[in-house]
N, C-alpha and C positions, 0 to 999 in steps of 0.2 A: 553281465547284466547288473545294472543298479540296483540299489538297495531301496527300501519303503524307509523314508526318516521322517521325524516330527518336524521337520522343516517346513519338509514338501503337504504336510497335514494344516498343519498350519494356515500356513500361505492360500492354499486350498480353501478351508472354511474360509476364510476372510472374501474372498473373491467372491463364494456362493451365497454368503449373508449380504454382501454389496451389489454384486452385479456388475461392477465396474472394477477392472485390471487395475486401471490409474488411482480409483478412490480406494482401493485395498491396499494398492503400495505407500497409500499415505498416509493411511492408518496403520500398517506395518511399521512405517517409519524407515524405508528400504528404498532402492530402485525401482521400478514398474520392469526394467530386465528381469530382474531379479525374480518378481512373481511370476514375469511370462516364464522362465525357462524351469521354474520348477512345476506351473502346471503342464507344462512338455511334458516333463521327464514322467511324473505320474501316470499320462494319458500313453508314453510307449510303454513303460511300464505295464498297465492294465490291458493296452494292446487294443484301446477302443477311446474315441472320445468322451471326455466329459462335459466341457462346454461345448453349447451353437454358438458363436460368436454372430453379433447383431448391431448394426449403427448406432444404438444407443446403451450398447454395453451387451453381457455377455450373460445366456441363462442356461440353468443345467439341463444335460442331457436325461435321457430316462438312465442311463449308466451312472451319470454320475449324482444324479437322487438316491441309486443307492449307495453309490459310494460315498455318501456323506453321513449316509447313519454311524457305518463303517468308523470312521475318521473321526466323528464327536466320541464314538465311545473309545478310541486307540487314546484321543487326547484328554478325555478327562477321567482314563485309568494311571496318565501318564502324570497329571495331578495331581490327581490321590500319591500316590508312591511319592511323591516329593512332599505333599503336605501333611503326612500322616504322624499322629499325633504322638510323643513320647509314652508309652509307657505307662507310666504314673499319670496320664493324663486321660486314661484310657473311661470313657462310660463304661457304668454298669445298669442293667434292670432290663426291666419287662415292658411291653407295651400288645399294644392290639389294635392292628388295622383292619380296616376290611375295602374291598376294591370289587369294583363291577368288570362282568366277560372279558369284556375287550380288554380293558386295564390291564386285566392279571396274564390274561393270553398271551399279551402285545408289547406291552412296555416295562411290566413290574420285574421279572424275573431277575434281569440281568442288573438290575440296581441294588434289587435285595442281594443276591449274589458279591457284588461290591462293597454295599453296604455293610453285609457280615462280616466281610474279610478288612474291612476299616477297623469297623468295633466288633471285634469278638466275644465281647462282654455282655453284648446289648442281645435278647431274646425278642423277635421281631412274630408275631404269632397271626398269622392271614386268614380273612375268609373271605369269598366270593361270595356274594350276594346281589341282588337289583341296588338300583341308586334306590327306590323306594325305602329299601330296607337299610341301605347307608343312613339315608338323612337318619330315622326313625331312631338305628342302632347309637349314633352321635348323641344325639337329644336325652335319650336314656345311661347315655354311657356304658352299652355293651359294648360300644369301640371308640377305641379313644383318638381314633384319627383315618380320613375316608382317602384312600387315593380313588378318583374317580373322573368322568367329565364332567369339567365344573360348569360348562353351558349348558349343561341339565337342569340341574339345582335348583329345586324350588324352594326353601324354608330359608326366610330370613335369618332365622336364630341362628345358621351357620354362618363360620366368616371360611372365606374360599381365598385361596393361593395358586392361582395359575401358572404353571409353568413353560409351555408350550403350545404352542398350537398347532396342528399336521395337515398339511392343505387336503383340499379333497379334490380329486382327480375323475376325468371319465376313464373306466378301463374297457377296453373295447377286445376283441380277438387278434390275432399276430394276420396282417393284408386286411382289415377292415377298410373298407370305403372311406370312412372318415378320417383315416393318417393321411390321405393325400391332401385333403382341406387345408389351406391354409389358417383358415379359425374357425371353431367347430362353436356352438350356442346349444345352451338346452333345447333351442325351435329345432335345432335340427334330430334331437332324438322321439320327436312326435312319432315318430312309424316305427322306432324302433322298439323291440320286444327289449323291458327293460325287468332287471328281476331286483326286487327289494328286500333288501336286509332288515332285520325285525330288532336283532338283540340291542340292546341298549336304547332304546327308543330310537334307532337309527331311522328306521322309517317315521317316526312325526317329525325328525330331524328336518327330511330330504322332503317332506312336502311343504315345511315351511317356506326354504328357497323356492318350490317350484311355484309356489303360489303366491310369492312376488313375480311371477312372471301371468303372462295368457294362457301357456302351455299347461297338460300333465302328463306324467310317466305315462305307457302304454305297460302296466304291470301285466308278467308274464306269469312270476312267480314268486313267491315271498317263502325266505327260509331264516331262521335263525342262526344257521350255519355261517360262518364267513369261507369255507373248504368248500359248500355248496356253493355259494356264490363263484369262490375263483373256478372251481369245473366248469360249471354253467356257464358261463365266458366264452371262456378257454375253447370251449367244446362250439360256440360261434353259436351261442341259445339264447345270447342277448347281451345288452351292457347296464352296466351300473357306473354309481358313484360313489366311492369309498376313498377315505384317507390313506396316506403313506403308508403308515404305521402298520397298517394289515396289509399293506400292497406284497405281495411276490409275482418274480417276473414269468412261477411256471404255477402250472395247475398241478394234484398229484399225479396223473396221468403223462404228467413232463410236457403240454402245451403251454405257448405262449401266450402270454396275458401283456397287454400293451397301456398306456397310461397317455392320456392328450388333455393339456390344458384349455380349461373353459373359460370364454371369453366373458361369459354372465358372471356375478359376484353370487360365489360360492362361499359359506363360510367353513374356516379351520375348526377341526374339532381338537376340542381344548382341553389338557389333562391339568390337574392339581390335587391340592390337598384340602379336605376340608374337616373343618372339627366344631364342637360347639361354642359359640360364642361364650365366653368367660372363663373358658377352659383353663385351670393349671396346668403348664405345661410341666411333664417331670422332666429332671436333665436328659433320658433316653428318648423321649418324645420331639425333645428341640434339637437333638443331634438329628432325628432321623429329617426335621423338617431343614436342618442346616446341610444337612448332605446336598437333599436337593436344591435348595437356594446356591448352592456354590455352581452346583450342576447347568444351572437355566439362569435365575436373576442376576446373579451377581456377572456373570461372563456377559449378557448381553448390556447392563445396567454402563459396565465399562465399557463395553463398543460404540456405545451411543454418547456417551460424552467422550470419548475420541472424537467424533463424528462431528460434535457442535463446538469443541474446540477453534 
């Protein structure tokens, strides 16, 4: 049995940030064999496809959307270990962030976790709170730095740092009618029992899109829960639309939860950093903002001028 390398990781991202075998092998700087045969090997390996290969290039599976969350954080702990700083170069201090539900649930854990083991020096001190109470907290400087979704943000006085964006998906029950569709529209969930998500303003999110359309949700049920939403699914009680980031493919009850791309423009929801405009940064505060810059800007910043090369 083969082994899992940073080769076959590698190679991997490039293809799913591109879409195209041939334009990833040339931004690799490699053969286009070369890429074909180690998305092989991964795909026996896993023992399931990752790409649908398609006439105009090639786009991830529901397997291999998660196997890329996978794979960015194998490769950029593989980073860290190589770039990690001597010693006598190590930050020291305090700081204080605070991050909304979703953030801290969904995405923060495993970077703080990284983060510490970077700088063991640096005291990282978190609170959950609404973005209301971020912006507010910033402004006053009871925290000195928001991770948060920055397509929320209302107060100019902040300056925002986006890192990411997490598409947002229909998730439907495992045999729904709508997997056999070849392209599914928000017209088509008119009849359906739709249940909406409350925390984070995720519901004024999802009726902004729908109200670029004719259509609206047929709301069934509104929870604050993201656990209630994936049961509620699962259990075949309705569909929603939520990003990756909170996607799992089972409910707790071990049903399957399925994920279909929408052919209407759906927007990503967007994480960053935000703090007060004119804010001293201390040297613990610009490590923790330079972790994540290495993490998202600076790796895509260089894929793109490959690109325009």
């Amino acid at each position: 049995m083969s082994l899992l390398s940073l080769r076959q990781l590698k190679y991997f991202t490039a293809v799913a940030e591109i879409g195209r075998i041939s334009h990833a092998a040339q931004e690799l700087n490699i053969s286009q064999s070369a890429v074909t045969t180690a998305i092989r090997e991964l795909e026996e390996l896993l023992g399931q496809p990752l790409f649908e290969r398609q006439t105009r290039g090639v786009e991830l599976t529901r397997a291999g959307r998660r196997f890329l969350s996978h794979a960015y954080a194998v490769l950029a702990a593989a980073d860290e270990a190589v770039n990690m700083p001597p010693d006598e170069q190590q930050t020291e201090g305090i700081f204080t962030i605070a991050a909304s539900y979703t953030v801290l649930g969904y995405f923060l854990p495993h970077h703080l976790q990284r983060f510490t083991q970077l700088h063991p020096n640096v005291e990282v001190r978190v609170h959950e709170v609404t973005r209301n109470a971020i912006e507010e907290g910033l402004l006053t400087q009871r925290y000195d730095l928001g991770v948060l979704l920055t397509s929320n943000v209302e107060l100019r006085e902040l300056s925002l740092e986006t890192f990411f964006g997490s598409p947002r998906r229909l998730w439907v029950p495992s045999k729904h009618p709508l997997l056999d569709k070849a392209e599914v529209s928000l017209a088509d969930l008119v009849d359906e029992p739709y249940i909406m998500l409350t925390v984070d303003e995720a519901a004024v999110t999802a009726l902004k899109y729908w109200k670029a359309t004719p259509y609206q949700p047929n709301v069934r049920m509104r929870t604050s829960s993201v656990e209630a939403v994936r049961s509620t699914v699962a259990n075949g009680m309705g569909v929603t639309i939520l990003s990756d980031m909170v996607y799992r493919p089972w409910s707790l009850e071990g049903k399957r939860i399925e994920t279909i791309n929408l052919s209407d423009s759906v927007p990503n929801m967007n994480i960053g950093l935000g703090w007060r405009n004119g804010v001293e940064f201390t040297p613990a505060m610009k490590t923790f903002r330079d972790y994540f810059r290495r993490q998202y800007l600076e790796r895509s910043t260089a894929r793109n001028e490959k690109l325009q090369a």
